[in-house]
C-alpha positions, -999 to 999 in steps of 0.1 A, spaced: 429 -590 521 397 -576 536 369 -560 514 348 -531 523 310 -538 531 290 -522 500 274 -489 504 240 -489 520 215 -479 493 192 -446 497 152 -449 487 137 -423 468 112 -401 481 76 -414 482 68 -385 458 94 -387 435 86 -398 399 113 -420 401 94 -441 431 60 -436 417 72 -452 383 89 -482 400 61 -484 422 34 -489 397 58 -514 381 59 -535 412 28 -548 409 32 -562 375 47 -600 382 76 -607 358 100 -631 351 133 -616 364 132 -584 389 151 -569 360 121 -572 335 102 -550 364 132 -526 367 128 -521 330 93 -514 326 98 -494 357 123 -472 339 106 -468 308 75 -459 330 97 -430 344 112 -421 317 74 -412 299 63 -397 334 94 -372 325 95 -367 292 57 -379 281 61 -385 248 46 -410 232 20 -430 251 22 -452 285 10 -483 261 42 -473 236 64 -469 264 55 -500 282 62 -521 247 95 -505 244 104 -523 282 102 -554 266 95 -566 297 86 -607 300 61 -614 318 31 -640 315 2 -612 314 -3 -597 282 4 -557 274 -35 -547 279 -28 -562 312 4 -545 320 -8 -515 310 -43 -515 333 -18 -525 362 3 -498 354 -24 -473 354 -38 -482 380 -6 -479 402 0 -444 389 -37 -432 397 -35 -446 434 -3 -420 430 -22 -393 421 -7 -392 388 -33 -389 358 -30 -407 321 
């Protein structure tokens, strides 16, 4: 029995808010790439909806990581601005 190669994957557009939110996220170092896909989606999901704050919604990620949230959240922030995006 042969199996079918999986399908290639598609990036988002540099000026999506999808890849500016897991952008900023990258820089943050994190246990697991699926803490950073986390706070990456809770990023995204305030860049869309923006309610709340950026510091609330990067405490919901949960996220583990050895830097504390202050330090999350100035990473964070600082990867949106270089995106043009203001907090």
């Amino acid at each position: 029995m042969s199996t079918k190669p999986p399908p290639s994957i598609e990036d988002f557009a540099p000026e999506t808010l999808e890849k500016i939110a897991y952008s900023a996220a990258a820089a943050v170092e994190a246990r697991e790439p699926n803490d950073r896909n986390r706070l990456g989606y809770n990023v995204w999901i305030w860049l869309k909806e923006r309610k709340g704050t950026l510091e609330e919604a990067i405490r919901a990620a949960g996220a583990r990581t050895t830097l504390d949230d202050k330090q999350v959240l100035d990473i964070v922030k600082k990867g949106l601005a270089e995106r043009g995006v203001k907090v």
